[in-house]
PADOBA-55706 format. One record per residue (C-alpha): residue in three letters; chain; x, y, z. Coordinates in steps of 0.1 Angstrom, whole numbers, padded with zeros to 4 digits. Each point is the difference from the previous one (the first is absolute). Layout:
<recs>
- ALA|A|X|Y|Z
...
</recs>
This chain:
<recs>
- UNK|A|0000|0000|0000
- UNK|A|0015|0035|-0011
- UNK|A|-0013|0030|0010
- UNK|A|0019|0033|-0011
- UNK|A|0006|0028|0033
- UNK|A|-0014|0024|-0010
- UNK|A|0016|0036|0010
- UNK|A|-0015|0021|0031
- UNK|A|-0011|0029|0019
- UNK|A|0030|0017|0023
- UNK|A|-0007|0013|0033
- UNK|A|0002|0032|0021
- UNK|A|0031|-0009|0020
- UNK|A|-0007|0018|0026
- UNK|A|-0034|-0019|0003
- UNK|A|0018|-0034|-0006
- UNK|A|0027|0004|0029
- UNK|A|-0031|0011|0024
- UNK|A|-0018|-0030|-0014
- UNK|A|0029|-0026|0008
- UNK|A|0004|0013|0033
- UNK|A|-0036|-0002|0009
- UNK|A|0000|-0036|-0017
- UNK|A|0029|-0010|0021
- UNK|A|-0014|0014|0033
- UNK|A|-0034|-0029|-0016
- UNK|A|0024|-0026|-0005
- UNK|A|0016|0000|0035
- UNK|A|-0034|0002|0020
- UNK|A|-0012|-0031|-0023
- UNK|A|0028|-0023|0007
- UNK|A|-0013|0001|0039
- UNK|A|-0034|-0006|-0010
- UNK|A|-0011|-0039|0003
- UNK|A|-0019|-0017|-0031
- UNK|A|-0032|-0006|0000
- UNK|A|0001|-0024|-0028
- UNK|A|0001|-0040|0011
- UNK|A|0017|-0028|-0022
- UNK|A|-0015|-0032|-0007
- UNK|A|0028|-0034|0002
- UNK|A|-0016|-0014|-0034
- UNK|A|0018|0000|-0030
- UNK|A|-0019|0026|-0028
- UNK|A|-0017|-0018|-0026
- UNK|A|0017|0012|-0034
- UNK|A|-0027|0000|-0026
- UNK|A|-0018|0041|-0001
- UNK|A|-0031|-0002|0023
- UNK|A|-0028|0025|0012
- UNK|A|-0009|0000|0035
- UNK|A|-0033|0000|0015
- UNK|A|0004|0032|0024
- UNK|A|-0021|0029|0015
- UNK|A|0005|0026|-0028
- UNK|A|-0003|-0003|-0040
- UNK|A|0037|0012|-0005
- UNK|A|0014|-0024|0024
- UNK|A|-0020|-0024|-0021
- UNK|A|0018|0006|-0027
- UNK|A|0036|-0001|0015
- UNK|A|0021|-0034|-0023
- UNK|A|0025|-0016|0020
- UNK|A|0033|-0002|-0024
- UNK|A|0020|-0021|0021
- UNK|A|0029|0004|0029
- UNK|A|0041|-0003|0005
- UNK|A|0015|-0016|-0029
- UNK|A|-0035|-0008|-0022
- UNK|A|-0013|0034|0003
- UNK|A|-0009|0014|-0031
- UNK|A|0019|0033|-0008
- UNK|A|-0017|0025|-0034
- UNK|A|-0014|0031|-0003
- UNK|A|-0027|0009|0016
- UNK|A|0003|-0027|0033
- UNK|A|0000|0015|0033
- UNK|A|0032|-0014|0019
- UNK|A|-0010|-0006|0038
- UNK|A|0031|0005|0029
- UNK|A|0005|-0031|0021
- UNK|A|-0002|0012|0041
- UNK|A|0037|-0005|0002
- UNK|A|0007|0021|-0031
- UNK|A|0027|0025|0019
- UNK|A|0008|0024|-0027
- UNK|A|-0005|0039|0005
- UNK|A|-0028|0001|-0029
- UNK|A|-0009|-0031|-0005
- UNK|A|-0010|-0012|0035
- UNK|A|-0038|0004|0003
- UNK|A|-0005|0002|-0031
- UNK|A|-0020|-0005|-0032
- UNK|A|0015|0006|-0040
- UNK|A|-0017|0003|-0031
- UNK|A|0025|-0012|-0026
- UNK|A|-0006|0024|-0030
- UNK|A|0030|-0010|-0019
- UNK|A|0020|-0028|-0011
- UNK|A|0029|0008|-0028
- UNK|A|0038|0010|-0005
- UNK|A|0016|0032|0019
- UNK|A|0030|0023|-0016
- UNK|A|0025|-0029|0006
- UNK|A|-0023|-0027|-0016
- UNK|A|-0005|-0018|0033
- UNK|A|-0037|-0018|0006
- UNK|A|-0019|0023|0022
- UNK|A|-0029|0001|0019
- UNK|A|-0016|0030|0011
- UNK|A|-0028|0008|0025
- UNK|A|-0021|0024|0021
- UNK|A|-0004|-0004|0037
- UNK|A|-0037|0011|0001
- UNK|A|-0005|0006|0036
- UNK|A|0025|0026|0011
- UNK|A|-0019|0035|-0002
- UNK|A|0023|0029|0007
- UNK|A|-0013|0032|0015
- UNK|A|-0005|0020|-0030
- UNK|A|-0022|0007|-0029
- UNK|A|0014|-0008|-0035
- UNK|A|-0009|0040|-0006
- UNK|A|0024|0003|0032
- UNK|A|0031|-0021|-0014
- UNK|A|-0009|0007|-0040
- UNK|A|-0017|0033|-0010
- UNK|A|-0007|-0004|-0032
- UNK|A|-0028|-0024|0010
- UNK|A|-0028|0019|0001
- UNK|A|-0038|-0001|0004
- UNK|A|-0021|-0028|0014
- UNK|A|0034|-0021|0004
- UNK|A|0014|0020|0021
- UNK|A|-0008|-0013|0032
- UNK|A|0011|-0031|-0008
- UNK|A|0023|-0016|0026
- UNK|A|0035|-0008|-0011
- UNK|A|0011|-0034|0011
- UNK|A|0033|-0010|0000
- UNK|A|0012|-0032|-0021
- UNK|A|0028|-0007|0007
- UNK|A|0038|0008|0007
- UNK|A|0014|0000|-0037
- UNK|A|-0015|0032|-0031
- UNK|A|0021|0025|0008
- UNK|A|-0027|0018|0019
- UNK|A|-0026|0001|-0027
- UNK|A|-0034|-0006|-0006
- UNK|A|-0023|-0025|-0016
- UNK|A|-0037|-0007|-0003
- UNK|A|-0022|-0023|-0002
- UNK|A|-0039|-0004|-0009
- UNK|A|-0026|-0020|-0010
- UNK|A|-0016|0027|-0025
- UNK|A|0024|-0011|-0030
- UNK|A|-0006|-0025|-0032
- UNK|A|-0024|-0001|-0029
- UNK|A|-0030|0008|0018
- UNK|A|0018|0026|0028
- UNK|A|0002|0036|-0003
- UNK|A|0035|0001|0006
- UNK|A|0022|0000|-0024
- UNK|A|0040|-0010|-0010
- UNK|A|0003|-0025|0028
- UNK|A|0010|-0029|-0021
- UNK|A|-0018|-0032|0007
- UNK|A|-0011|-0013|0029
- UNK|A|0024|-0017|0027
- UNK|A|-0006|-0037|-0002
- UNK|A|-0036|-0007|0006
- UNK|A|0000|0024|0032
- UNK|A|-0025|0030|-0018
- UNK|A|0027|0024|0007
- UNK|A|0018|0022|-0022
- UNK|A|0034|0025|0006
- UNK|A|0001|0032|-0013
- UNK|A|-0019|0029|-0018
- UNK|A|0001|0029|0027
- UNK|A|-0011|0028|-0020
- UNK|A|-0029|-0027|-0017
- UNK|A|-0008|-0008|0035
- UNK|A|-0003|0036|0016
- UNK|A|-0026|0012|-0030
- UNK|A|-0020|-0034|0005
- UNK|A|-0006|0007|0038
- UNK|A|-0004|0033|-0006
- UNK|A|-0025|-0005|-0028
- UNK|A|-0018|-0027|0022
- UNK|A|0004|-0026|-0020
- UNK|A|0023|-0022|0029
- UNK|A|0003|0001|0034
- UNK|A|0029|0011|0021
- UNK|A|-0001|-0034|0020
- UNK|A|0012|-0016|-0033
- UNK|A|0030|0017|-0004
- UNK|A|0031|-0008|0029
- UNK|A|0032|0021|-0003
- UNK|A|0037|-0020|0014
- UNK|A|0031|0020|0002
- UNK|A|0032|-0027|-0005
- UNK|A|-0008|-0038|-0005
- UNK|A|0021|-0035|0014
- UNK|A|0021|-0019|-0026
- UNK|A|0008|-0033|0002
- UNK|A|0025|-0024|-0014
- UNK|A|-0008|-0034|-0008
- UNK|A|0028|-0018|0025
- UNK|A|-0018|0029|0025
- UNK|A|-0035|-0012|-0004
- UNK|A|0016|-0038|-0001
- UNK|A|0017|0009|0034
- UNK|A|-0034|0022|0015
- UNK|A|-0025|-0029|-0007
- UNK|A|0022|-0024|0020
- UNK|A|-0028|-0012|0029
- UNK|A|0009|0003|0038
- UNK|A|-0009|-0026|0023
- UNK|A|-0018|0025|0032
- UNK|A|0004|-0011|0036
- UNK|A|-0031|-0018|0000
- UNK|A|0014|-0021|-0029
- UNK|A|-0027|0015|-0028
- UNK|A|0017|0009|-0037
- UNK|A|-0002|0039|-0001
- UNK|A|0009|0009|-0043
- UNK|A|-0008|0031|-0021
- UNK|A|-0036|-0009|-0017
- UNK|A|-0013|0013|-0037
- UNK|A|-0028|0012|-0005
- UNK|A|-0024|0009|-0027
- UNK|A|-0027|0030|0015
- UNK|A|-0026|0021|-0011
- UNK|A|0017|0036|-0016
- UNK|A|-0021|0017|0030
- UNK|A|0023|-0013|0026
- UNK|A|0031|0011|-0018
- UNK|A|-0011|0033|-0007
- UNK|A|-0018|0007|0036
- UNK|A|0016|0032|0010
- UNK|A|-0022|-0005|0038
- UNK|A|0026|-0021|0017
- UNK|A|0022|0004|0029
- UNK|A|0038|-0018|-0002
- UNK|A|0001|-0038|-0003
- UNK|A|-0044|0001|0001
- UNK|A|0000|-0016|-0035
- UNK|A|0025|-0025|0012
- UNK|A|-0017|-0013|0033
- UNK|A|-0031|-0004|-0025
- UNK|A|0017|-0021|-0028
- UNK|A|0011|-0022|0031
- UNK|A|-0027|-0001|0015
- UNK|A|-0019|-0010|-0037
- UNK|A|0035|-0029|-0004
- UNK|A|-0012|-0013|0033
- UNK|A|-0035|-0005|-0010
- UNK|A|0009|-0015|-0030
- UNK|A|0026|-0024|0014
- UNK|A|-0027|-0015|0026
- UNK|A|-0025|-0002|-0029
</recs>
């Protein structure tokens, strides 16, 4: 799967260092804070299912396997194991938008951590976003993008009123791109602000790092704790009404359900 990376917004520095500071000041209060997400001892099943569950978009939340058998494209949602340690990566949940060669010709994977809202307004950290996007919360994706922007919607394709996004990422129903498209179509009423989700910087991964971050750990009570895929609805991606690691403790709480059947 090749998807090209498509070029971005840059962002107020002065915005972006008060944003990193404020995320930080996040990331140390979360480490202290327990899960409230429980693991089940039974091995996943590794065919896609739906799960019978409380909401319709839980419902419709595929199960793409864990550890080594996980499924990895664009447009899965790549769920943190409990024991994940990593300064962005623990608690958290990635949409993979991108699967293709970098600058050196290395495989690489890129992807959006969709649950790490920063303080500010993509107005705040970009100002030539304008209009009924401008109170969009920026979220940050990642540690690597030399502090730019990217966004992503669900208003894109043959039928959307976005336009010069490219085509769509995997089977997710998202699309990257078209700011300006974007900014007249919410403006003009035509799609709605919760559609559209703005990310400065992204996470890139090697293969041999992915090979060495999918490697299960045995917890103390002897249960097999991996990084799960997932396949979600595009309204859980592009939520912008969630609090650090929320998405995550759902996903796990959804892998749990599954895994008891």
């Amino acid at each position: 799967f090749y998807y090209p990376f498509l070029s971005s917004m840059m962002l107020s520095p002065y915005y972006l260092l008060l944003a990193l500071l404020l995320s930080l000041c996040n990331d140390i209060a979360s480490a202290f804070c327990p899960s409230n997400d429980v693991m089940s001892s039974s091995r996943p099943r590794l065919s896609p299912l739906s799960m019978a569950a409380s909401n319709d978009i839980s419902s419709k939340i595929r199960f793409l396997g864990s550890g080594d058998d996980a499924i990895i494209r664009p447009g899965v949602v790549l769920v943190a194991p409990a024991h994940e340690y990593d300064h962005f990566l623990m608690k958290s949940a990635v949409f993979v938008y991108a699967i293709g060669l970098d600058e050196n010709e290395d495989m690489v994977i890129r992807g959006v951590i969709i649950d790490h809202p920063t303080a500010f307004t993509i107005s705040e950290m970009s100002p030539n976003v304008m209009g009924s996007l401008s109170d969009n919360l920026m979220f940050r994706g990642g540690r690597s993008g030399a502090d730019s922007a990217m966004l992503l919607h669900s208003a894109g394709g043959a039928d959307g009123h976005v336009k010069g996004t490219g085509e769509m990422i995997g089977s997710s129903g998202i699309y990257e791109g078209g700011v300006v498209s974007a900014m007249e179509a919410a403006d003009a009423g035509l799609a709605n602000p919760d559609q559209f989700k703005f990310f400065f910087n992204y996470m890139q991964f090697r293969e041999n790092e992915l090979d060495d971050m999918f490697k299960g750990v045995v917890d103390d009570d002897g249960k097999l704790d991996e990084w799960v895929s997932l396949e979600v609805p595009p309204e859980y991606v592009l939520d912008c009404d969630v609090e650090r690691g929320e998405m995550w403790s759902k996903f796990r709480n959804t892998i749990r359900e599954i895994r008891q059947g």
